[in-house]
Every structure is written in C-alpha cells, then in structure tokens.
C-alpha positions in Angstrom: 107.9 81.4 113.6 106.4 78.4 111.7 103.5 76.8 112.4 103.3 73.3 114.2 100.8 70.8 114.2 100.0 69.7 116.6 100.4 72.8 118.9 104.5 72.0 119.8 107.5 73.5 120.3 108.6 73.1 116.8 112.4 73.5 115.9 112.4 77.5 115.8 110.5 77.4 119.3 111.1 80.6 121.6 112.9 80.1 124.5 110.8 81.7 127.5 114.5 82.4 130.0 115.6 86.0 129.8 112.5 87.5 128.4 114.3 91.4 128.7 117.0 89.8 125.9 117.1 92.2 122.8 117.4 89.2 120.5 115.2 86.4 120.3 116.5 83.1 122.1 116.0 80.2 119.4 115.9 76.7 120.7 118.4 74.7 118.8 117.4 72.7 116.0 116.8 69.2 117.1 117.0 66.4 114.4 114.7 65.2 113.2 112.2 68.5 113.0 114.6 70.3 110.9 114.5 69.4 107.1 117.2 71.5 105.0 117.7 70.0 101.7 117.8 72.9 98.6 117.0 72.8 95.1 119.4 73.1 92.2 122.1 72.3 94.8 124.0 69.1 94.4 121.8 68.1 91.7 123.4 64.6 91.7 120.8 64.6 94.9 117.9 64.5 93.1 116.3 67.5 93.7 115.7 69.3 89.9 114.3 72.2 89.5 111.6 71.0 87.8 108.3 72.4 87.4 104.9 71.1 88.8 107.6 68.5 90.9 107.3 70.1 94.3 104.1 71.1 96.4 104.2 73.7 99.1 102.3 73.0 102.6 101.5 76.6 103.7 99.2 77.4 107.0 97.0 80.3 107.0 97.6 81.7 110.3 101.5 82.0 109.6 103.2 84.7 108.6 106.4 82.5 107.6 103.8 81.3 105.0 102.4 84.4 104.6 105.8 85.3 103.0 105.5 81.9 101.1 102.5 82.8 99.3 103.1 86.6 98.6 106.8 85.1 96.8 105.1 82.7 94.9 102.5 85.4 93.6 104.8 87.6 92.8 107.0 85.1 90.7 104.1 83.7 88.8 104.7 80.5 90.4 100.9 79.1 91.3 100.4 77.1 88.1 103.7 75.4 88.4 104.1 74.6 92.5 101.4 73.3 93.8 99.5 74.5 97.2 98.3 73.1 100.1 96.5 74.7 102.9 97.2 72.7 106.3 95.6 73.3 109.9 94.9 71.5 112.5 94.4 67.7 112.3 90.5 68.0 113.1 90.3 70.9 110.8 92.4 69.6 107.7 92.9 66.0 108.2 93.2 64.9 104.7 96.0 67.6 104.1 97.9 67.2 107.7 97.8 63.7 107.1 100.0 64.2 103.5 102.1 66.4 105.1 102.4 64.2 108.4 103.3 61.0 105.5 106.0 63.5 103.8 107.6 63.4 107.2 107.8 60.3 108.0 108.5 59.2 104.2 111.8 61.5 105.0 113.2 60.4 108.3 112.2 56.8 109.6 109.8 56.7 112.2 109.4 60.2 112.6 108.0 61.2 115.8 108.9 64.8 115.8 106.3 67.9 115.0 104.7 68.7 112.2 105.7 71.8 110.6 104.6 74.4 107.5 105.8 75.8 105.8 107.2 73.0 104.1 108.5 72.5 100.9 107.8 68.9 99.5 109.3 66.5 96.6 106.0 65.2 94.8 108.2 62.3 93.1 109.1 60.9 96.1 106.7 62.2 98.6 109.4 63.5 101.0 110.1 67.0 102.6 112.7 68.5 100.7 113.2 71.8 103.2 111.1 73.4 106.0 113.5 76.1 106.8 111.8 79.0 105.3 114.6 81.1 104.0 115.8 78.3 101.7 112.4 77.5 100.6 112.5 81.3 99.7 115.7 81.5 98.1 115.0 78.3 96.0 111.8 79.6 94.8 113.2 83.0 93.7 116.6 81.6 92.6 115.7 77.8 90.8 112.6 77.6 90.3 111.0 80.6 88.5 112.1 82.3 85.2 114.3 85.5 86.2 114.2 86.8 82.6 110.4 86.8 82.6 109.1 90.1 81.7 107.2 91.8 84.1 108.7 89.8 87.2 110.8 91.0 89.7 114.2 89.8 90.7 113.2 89.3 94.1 116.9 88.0 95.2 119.8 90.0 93.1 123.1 89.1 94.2 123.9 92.4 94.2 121.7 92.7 97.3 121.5 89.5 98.9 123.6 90.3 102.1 121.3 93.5 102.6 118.1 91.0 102.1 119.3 88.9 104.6 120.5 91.9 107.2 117.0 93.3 107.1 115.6 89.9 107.4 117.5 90.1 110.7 116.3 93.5 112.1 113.0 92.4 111.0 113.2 89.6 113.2 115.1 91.3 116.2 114.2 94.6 116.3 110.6 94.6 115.3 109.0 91.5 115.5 110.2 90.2 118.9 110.9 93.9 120.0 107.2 94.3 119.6 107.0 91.2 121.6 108.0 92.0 124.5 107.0 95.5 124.3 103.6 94.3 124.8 103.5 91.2 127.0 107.3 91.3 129.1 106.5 91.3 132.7 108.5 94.2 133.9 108.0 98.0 132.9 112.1 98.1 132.1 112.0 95.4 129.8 108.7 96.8 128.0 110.1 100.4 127.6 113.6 98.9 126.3 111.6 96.4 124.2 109.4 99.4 122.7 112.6 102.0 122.1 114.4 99.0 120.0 110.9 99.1 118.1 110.5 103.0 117.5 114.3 103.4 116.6 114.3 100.2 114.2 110.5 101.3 112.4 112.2 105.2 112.4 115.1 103.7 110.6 112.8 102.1 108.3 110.8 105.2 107.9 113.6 107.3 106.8 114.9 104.8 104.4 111.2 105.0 102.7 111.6 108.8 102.3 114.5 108.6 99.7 113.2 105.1 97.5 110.0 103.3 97.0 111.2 100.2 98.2 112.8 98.9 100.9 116.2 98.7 99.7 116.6 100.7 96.6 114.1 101.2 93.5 113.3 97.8 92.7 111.0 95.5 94.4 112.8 92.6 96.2 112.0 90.0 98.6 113.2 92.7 102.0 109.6 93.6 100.8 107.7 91.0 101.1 109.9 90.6 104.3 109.1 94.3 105.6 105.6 94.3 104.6 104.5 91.2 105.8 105.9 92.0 109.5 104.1 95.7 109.6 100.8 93.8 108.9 102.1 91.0 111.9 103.1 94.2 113.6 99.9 96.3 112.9 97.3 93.2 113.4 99.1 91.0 116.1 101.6 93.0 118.5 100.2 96.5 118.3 97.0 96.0 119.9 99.0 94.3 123.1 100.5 97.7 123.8 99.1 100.3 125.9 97.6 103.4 124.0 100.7 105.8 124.1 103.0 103.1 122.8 100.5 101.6 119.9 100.2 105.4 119.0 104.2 106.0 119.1 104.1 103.2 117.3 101.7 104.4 114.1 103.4 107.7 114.0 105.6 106.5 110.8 103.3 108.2 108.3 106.3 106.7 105.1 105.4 103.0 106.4 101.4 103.4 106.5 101.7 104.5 102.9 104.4 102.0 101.7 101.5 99.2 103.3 99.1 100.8 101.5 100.9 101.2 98.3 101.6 97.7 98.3 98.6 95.9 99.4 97.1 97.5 96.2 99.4 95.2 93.9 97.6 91.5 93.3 100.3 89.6 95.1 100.2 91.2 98.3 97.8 90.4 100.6 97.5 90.2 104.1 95.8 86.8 104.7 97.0 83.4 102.9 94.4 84.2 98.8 90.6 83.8 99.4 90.6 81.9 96.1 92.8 79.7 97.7 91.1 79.3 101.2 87.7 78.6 99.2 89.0 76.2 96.8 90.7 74.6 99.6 87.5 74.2 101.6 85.8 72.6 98.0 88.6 70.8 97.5 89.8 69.3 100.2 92.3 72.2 100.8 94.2 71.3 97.7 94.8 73.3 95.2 97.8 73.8 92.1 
C-alpha cells in the first residue's frame, strides 16, 4: 500500500468489512487522490521521456517505494530521475511541502491526501502518476536505455502478463494472506489466511528449484516484486504470527537463499539506500 501523509485513507486504503476475504478489499479510487498519467503515451500530452525531467517522491517506510528504488538501481536510473525522500510533515517539511504543491499544481484546490510514491513532471511541477505499477512500467519501459549493456530487461513483453500475474499472488496470497494470518480475529480466518500463505510461498519455492529467478533465467521486475514482499513478509507479518506458523512459514529453504542471493547484488536492498537517507538528512532530503 502507498504511503499517505498525513496518516489517511489514501486511494488504495484497505477496507476493514469481511476481514476472512481471500483477496484484499480495495477502496475505490476516489478523484482527486488518484493521479494516472504515463510517459511516452500520448506524447502530444506533454509528458517526454526525457531525462533529468521527472523527480520521484519515495517514502522510506514503504515497500511500494521500496520497489521504486530497487527498479531505479537496477536500471541505472539515479543520475537521470531525481529523488526525494518524504515523511511526515514535522519530519520532512520542506520535501512534503514540494510534493503537497505537485498536488495541488495538478488538480485545483486539492484537498485530498498526500501520497508516495509519486512520480512528478519537474517542468511543470505537477504529478504525473502515483499509481505504482505505471510509475514501474514507465521507468523500465521509456525512460531507461534497454540496450544498455549490463542492464536487465526488467519488463520483456514476452513476460509481461506473467509479471503482472505474480504481481497479483504477491499481493493476495502473500502479502494480505500474511495479514490476516497474523492479526484476523477468528482462529478460522487465521488458519485459512495462513494455508493460502504456505501453499502460495510453496509454489514459489518450487518454482526456485528449477531457475534462478522468479520467472525464468533472467532477472525481471517479478523479482524485485517477489523479493521485496519476502523481506515485508520476513520483517513485518512474520513476527505477528504465533511460533508454529512463523516457523511453517521459514521452512522454504529455495526462498531464504534466493533473499540472500539477491540482497548481495548493489541494487537490492531492504531499506530505501543509506547514501540516500544521509544525503537526504544533509540536504534537505533531496537528492538526484
């Protein structure tokens, strides 16, 4: 879920009814909070893929941004999209005051929460997109150089259906499986919640025993996908469970070394770059 400042319901918010569903319940998207302009599409728009045009407002207790970050890492994007690290009003105000202006340049009298990640147009100070796949796609797909050597092709089209499919279990079978798994009220809706979880990480488990990655032999973006929610899973959700579940839940000896294989390459990392984070705290939590 993205981040909101201040704390708010946000246009992705949960919905709390029916907390033994098997799929999270999204609130609808309620203009104005939900920005969905791309890059490279319509370009009669106004919205080039140019480079150093757009910054990127990125929280560090997100994982959507956590995702962000690893992508832009992994296609050599830092000296060409700019960064910047957004909390709290008290805690970033110079920064969630830009992004709070990049809202309201977009929609008149805005008066709708505050959200990151967020993708924004430096030439006209506006959001462009705050819907996190897009910002995703547009990064991998119009923004960086696919025929750079050395950088994946995080997005083939080959594969894009499959990215978005595990994208989805991710989500569903995982993530808010591990929700409720820990904090649902009643014991059927836990054990339910926490079989989802065990079949969906055993699925994943397998599929690591025949390729390196998660789809295939190449590195796409399912991986930063799949490794950034088994370090939400490890660090947020799996601690909420009681001791036989969290250690039903480590038993997937392919995933702990697929994490650890992973968090040894430079782009990986399971916190938003400490380079970052200290040059934000010099710098007024900007940096390019």
């Amino acid at each position: 879920m993205s981040e909101t400042f201040p704390v708010s319901s946000g246009p992705a918010a949960l919905l709390e009814p029916d907390p033994c569903s098997p799929r999270p319940r999204i609130a609808p998207p309620a203009p104005p909070h939900r920005f969905r302009s791309r890059i490279g599409v319509d370009l009669a728009g106004g919205f080039y893929p140019v480079p150093h045009r757009y910054r990127l407002y990125l929280s560090a207790s997100c994982p959507l941004s956590l995702r962000v970050s690893i992508t832009l890492d992994l296609l050599g994007l830092r000296d060409t999209v700019a960064t910047t690290l957004v909390g709290l009003p008290d805690d970033t105000p110079e920064a969630y005051a830009a992004l709070r202006g990049a809202y309201e340049a977009t929609w008149h009298r805005y008066s709708g929460p505050v959200d990151a990640p967020a993708l924004c147009d430096g030439w006209t100070g506006r959001v462009v997109s705050n819907h996190t796949p897009d910002i995703l796609r547009d990064l991998a797909g119009h923004l960086s150089d696919g025929s750079a050597a050395g950088r994946p092709r995080l997005r083939p089209a080959a594969l894009a259906t499959d990215i978005d499919a595990l994208r989805d279990l991710l989500d569903a079978d995982v993530i808010h499986a591990a929700r409720q798994a820990g904090t649902a009220g009643e014991a059927e809706c836990r054990d339910a919640a926490l079989e989802r979880l065990l079949t969906a990480l055993g699925r994943l488990d397998r599929g690591l025993t025949a390729a390196p990655y998660a789809l295939g032999e190449e590195l796409t973006a399912a991986d930063v996908d799949l490794w950034v929610a088994l370090v939400q899973l490890d660090t947020e959700h799996r601690p909420l469970l009681d001791a036989d579940a969290a250690d039903r839940v480590s038993r997937h000896g392919q995933l702990r070394a697929y994490v650890r294989r992973l968090h040894a390459h430079p782009a990986f990392h399971t916190t938003l770059p400490e380079a970052l984070q200290d040059e934000a705290s010099r710098e007024g939590v900007e940096v390019s």
